[in-house]
C-alpha positions, -999 to 999 in steps of 0.1 A, spaced: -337 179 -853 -371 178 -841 -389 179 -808 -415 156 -794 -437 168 -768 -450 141 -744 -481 143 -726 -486 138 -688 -514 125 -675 -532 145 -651 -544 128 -619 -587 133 -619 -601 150 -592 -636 157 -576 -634 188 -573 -636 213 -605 -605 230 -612 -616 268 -610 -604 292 -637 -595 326 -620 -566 346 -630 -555 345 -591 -546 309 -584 -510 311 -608 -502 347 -586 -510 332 -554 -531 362 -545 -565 362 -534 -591 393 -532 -613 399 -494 -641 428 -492 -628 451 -459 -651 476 -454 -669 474 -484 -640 477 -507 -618 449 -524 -584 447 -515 -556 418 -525 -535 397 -504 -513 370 -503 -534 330 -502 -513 323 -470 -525 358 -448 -533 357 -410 -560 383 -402 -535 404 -377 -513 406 -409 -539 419 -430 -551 445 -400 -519 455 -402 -510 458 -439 -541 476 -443 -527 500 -419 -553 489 -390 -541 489 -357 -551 452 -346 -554 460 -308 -577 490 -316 -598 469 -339 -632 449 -341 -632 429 -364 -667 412 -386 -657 381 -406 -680 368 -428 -711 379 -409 -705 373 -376 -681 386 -349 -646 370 -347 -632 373 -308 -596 380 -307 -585 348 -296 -591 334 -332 -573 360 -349 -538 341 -351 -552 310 -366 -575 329 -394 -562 327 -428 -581 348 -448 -599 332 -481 -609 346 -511 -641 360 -511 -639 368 -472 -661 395 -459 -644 417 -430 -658 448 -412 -633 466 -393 -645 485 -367 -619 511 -346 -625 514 -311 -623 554 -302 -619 564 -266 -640 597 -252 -666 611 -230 
């Protein structure tokens, strides 16, 4: 008995297939605070916050440079490579 292995084609496309260990996992690597941390392709930025045990209503939040206002946060996805500086809000006098 013998096997024959067929080929499929593979449809071309523009863009270059990258070759990184993290696109079979489906996990993707941010910088928070200065350090790398892992995450899931599909994350929302309150679900990182909060996996990274920030309190997202006591938070400022840097993405990428420039100041994200809260009423984005739902609708962020986080991508690899994403820079984030989280900032906690302390109270005092």
């Amino acid at each position: 008995m013998s096997f024959v292995q067929s080929k499929q084609s593979i449809p071309h496309s523009p863009f270059p297939i990258p070759h990184s260990p993290h696109i079979m996992s489906n996990e993707i690597t941010v910088q928070v605070n200065g350090e790398t941390h892992s995450c899931s392709f599909q994350t929302f930025l309150p679900d990182l916050l909060q996996q990274l045990g920030f309190n997202p209503r006591l938070v400022a939040v840097e993405y990428n440079g420039e100041i994200l206002h809260r009423q984005f946060w739902p609708e962020t996805k986080v991508q690899p490579g994403d820079r984030l500086e989280v900032v906690t809000i302390v109270g005092g006098g």
